[in-house]
Structures are given as C-alpha cells and as structure tokens.
C-alpha positions in Angstrom: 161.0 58.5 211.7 161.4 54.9 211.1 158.4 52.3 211.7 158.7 49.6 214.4 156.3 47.1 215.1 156.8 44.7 217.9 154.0 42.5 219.8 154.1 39.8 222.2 151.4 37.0 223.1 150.9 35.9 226.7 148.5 33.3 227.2 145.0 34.8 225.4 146.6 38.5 225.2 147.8 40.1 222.3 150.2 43.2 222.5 150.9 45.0 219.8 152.9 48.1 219.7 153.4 50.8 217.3 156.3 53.6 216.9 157.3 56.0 213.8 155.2 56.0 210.8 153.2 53.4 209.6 152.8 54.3 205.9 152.3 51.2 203.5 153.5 48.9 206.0 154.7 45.5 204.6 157.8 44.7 206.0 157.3 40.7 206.3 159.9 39.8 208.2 157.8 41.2 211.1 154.4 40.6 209.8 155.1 36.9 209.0 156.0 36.2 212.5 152.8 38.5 213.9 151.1 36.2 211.8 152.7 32.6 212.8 152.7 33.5 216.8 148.9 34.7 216.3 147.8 31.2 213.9 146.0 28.4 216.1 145.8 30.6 219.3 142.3 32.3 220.2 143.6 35.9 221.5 140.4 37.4 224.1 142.3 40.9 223.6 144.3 42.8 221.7 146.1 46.0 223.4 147.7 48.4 220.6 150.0 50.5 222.1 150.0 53.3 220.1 151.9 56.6 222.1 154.8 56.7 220.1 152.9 56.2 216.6 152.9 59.4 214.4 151.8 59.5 210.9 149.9 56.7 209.8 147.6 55.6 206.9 145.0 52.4 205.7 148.0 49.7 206.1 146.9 49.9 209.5 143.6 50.1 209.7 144.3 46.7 207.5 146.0 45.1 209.7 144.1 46.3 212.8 141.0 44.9 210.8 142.8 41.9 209.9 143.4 40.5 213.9 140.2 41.7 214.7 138.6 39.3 212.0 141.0 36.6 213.2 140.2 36.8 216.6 136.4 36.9 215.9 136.4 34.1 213.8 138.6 31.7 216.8 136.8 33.3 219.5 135.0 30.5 221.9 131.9 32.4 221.5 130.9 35.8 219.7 132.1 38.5 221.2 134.2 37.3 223.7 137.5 38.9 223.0 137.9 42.8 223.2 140.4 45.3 221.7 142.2 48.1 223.5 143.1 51.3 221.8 
C-alpha cells in the first residue's frame, strides 16, 4: 500500500495522519511543507492519527521524535504541550 502523510495546524494543534506504509519515508515534497507550516508556531499538541497505518519502521519514530523535540524546545514552558497517539 502506498504511504500518505497529511497534517493540518489549527491554532496550537497539530494533526498528523498516517496511512499505508511508512518505510524510509522521505518524500520532501510533503515533509518540507510539515516542516514550514510547523517553523515559528509553538504546537501544545500533536494528535497522530494512526488507524490506517500498516507496516512501518524508524523513519517514523524519527520524525515523531523530531516534532516532539521541536515542540519542546518552543514550548512556553516545559512540558506544556502533550502528544496523542
């Protein structure tokens, strides 16, 4: 099955959702915009949508760890933005 990654930012919420496989994902001309919508905002959560994901391997985990470090580091205070799985 093919991969698809979409996501949409409301406000200080994140939505990312996953379908297919996400094996060595690197397709840029999604990331790069993930990347430019998420750049001088300061998300308080990230939601993954994951129910249609299937096989998957550490390009994800990457990228999940990759937000989460973003987010911590333009949070308003430590801790104060959460992630749903």
């Amino acid at each position: 099955m093919n991969t698809a990654l979409s996501f949409s930012m409301q406000k200080n919420h994140l939505t990312i959702t996953l379908a297919g496989d996400f094996i060595r994902y690197e397709d840029e001309r999604v990331l790069h915009p993930l990347w430019a919508q998420v750049r001088g905002k300061s998300p308080k959560t990230i939601t993954f949508d994951s129910q249609k994901l299937q096989n998957w391997d550490s390009s994800l985990v990457v990228l999940i760890y990759r937000l989460m470090q973003y987010a911590a580091k333009h949070a308003e205070a430590p801790g104060s933005f959460h992630v749903h799985y």
